[in-house]
C-alpha positions in Angstrom: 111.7 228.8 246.7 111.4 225.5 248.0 114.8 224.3 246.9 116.2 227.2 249.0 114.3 226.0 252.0 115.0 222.2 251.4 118.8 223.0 251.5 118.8 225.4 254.3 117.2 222.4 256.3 119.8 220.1 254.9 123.0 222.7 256.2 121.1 222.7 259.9 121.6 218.8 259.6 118.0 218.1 258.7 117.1 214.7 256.7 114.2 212.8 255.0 113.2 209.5 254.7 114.3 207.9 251.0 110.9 206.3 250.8 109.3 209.2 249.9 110.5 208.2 246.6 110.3 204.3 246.4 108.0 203.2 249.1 104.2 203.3 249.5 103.1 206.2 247.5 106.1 207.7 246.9 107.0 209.9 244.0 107.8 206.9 241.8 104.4 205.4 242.7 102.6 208.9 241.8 103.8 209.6 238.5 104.4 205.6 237.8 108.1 206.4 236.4 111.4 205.6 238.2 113.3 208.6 239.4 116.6 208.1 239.1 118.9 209.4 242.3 122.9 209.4 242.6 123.1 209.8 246.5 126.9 209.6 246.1 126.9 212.9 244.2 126.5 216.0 246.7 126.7 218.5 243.7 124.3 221.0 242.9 124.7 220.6 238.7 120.8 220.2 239.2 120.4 223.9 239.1 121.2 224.3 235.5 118.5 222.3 234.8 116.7 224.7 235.8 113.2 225.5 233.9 111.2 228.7 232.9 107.6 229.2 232.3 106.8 231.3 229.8 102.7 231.5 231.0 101.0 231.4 234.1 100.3 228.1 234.4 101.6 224.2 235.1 104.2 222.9 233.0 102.3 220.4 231.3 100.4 223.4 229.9 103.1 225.4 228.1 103.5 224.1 225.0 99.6 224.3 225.0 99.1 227.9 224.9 102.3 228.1 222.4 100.0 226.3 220.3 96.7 228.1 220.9 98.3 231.8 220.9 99.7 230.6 217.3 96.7 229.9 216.6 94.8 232.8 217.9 97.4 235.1 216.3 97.2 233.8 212.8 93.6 232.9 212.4 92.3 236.0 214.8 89.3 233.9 215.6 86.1 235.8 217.0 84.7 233.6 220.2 81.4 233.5 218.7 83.2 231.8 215.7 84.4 229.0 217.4 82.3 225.9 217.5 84.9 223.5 219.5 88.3 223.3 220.4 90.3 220.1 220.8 93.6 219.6 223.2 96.1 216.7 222.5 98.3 216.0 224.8 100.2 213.2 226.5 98.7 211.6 229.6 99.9 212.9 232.6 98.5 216.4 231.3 95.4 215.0 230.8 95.3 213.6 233.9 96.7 216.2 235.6 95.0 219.3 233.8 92.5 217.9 231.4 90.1 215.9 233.3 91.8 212.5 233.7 92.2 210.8 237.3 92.7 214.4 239.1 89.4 214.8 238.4 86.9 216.9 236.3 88.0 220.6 235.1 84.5 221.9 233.7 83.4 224.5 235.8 86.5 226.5 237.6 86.2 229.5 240.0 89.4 230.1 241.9 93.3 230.7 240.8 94.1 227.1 241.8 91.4 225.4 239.7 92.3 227.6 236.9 95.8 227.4 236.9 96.0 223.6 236.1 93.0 223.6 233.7 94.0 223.0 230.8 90.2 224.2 229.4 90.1 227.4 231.1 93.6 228.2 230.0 92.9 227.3 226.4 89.7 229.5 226.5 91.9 232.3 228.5 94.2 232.5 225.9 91.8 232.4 223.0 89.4 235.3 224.5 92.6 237.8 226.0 95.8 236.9 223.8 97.6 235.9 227.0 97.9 234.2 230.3 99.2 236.3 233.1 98.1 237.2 236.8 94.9 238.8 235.3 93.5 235.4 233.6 94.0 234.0 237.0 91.9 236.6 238.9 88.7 235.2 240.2 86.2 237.7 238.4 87.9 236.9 234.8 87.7 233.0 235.9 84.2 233.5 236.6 83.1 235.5 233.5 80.6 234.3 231.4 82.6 234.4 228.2 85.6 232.4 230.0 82.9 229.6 231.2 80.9 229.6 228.1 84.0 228.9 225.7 85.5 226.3 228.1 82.6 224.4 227.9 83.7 224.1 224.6 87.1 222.7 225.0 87.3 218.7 224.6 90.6 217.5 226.3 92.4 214.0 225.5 95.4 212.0 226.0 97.2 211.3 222.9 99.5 208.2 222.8 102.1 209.3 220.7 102.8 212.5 222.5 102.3 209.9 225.9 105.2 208.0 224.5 107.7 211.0 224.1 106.5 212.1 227.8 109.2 213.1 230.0 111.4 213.5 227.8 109.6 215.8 225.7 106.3 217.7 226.2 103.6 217.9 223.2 100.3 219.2 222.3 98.2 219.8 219.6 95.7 222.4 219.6 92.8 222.5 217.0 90.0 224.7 216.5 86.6 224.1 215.1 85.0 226.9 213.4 81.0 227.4 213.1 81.9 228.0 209.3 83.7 224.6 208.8 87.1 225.5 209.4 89.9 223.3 211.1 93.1 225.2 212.6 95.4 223.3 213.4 98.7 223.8 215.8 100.7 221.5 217.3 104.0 222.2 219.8 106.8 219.6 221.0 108.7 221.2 223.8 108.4 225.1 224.6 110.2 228.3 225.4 112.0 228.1 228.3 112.4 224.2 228.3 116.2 222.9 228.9 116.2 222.2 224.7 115.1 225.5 224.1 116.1 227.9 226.6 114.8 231.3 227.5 116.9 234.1 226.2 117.9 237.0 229.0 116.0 239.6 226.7 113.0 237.4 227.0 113.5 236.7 230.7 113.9 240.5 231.3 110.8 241.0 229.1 108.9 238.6 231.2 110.2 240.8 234.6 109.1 244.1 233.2 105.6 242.4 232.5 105.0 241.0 235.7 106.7 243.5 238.2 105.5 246.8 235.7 102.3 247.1 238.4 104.9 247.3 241.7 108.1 249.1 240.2 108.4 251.6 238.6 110.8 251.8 235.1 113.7 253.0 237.2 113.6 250.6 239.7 113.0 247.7 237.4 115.7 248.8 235.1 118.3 249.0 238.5 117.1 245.9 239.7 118.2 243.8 236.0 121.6 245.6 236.5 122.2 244.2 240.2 121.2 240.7 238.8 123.5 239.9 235.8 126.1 241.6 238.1 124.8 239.4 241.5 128.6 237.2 241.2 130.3 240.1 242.1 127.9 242.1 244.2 126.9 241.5 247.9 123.4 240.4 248.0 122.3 243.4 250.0 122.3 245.4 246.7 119.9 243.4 245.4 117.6 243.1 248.5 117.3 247.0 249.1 116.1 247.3 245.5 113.5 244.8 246.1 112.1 246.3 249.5 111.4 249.4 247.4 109.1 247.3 245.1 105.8 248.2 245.8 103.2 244.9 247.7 100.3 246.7 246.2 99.2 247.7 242.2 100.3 251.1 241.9 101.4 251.8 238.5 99.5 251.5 235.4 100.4 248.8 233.4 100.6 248.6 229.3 103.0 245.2 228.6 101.1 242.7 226.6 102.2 240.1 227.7 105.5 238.0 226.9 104.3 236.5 223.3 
């Protein structure tokens, strides 16, 4: 969305200041990396670098919840078994979602304090199998279960996985069990990175569980067909499908959840 807008301001002539990147708290400054710009190339080859998330949440927290839902899904742990968990991750994640400088993620209540907490997510995916829009609804945030298990989580930076970071994204996810137990998972990358792209199976599967609530199978199934065939079809076709998606909830939904 905001690459669209960026570049409809560029065709009407609009422009920037390049400091945003190197000057006073710029970009460079914020995430204390250099970010490398060709202003001689006026391509768009950026776009297939294009990234997909496979949960509802930051970046930095994807290969997270691949590592907890493998855990969750082998071990089948009950909440009430769980003494602690521990997240590993590289330093800009813990700063960002773990408790670091962006301050402290221990007690959560809206979408936007959820969605870049990395203890809320972790106990999310333990308790419900899944992130989606409904772990991010403020009466699932709030619940007692959700805040009594995230009290639980211990976040930390990690420096090997620090090293690695940008290039690659890591996280280890281990679980303390009341009887003893340690589970252990740990992720480099995810599904949907640019080393290990999301399959158009799995991208449709991820549609039909977030739009099941506003369209029905019909629809969604019309709208997939108008996509892969969007190079040769006027956009129209594909905007009249979506003005027939529903705003509100108004079929029942039974997808799990991509997994």
């Amino acid at each position: 969305m905001r690459a669209l807008y960026v570049t409809s301001l560029a065709k009407r002539g609009f422009t920037g200041p390049s400091r945003i990147f190197e000057g006073p708290n710029g970009l460079e400054r914020m995430f204390n990396q250099a970010i490398p710009v060709d202003w001689e190339d006026p391509s768009l080859a950026v776009v297939k670098q294009t990234i997909l998330k496979k949960f509802c949440c930051l970046i930095h927290g994807q290969p997270v919840l691949e590592a907890t839902l493998d855990l969750k899904r082998k071990y089948r742990p009950a909440p009430g078994d769980i003494d602690s968990v521990t997240c590993d991750i590289f330093q800009s994640g813990y700063d960002i979602a773990g408790g670091g400088t962006f301050g402290s993620k221990d007690t959560p209540q809206t979408k936007e304090q959820a969605d870049y907490n990395l203890k809320y997510l972790i106990a999310a995916a333990l308790l419900d199998g899944q992130v989606g829009p409904a772990q991010l609804e403020p009466q699932r945030i709030q619940a007692a279960d959700a805040q009594a298990l995230l009290a639980r989580v211990i976040v930390r930076p990690d420096d090997t996985f620090s090293a690695r970071y940008p290039q690659d994204l890591g996280a280890r996810t281990t679980i303390h069990t009341r009887d003893g137990r340690k589970l252990v998972q740990e992720k480099l990358g995810y599904e949907g990175s640019l080393a290990n792209p999301m399959s158009w199976d799995r991208v449709v599967d991820k549609f039909h569980w977030l739009s099941e609530a506003h369209a029905d199978g019909e629809l969604r199934e019309r709208i997939i067909r108008v996509v892969q065939e969007l190079d040769s079809r006027p956009l129209s076709d594909l905007m009249e499908l979506l003005a027939a998606v529903k705003r509100m909830t108004t079929y029942p939904t039974n997808h799990p959840g991509i997994q």
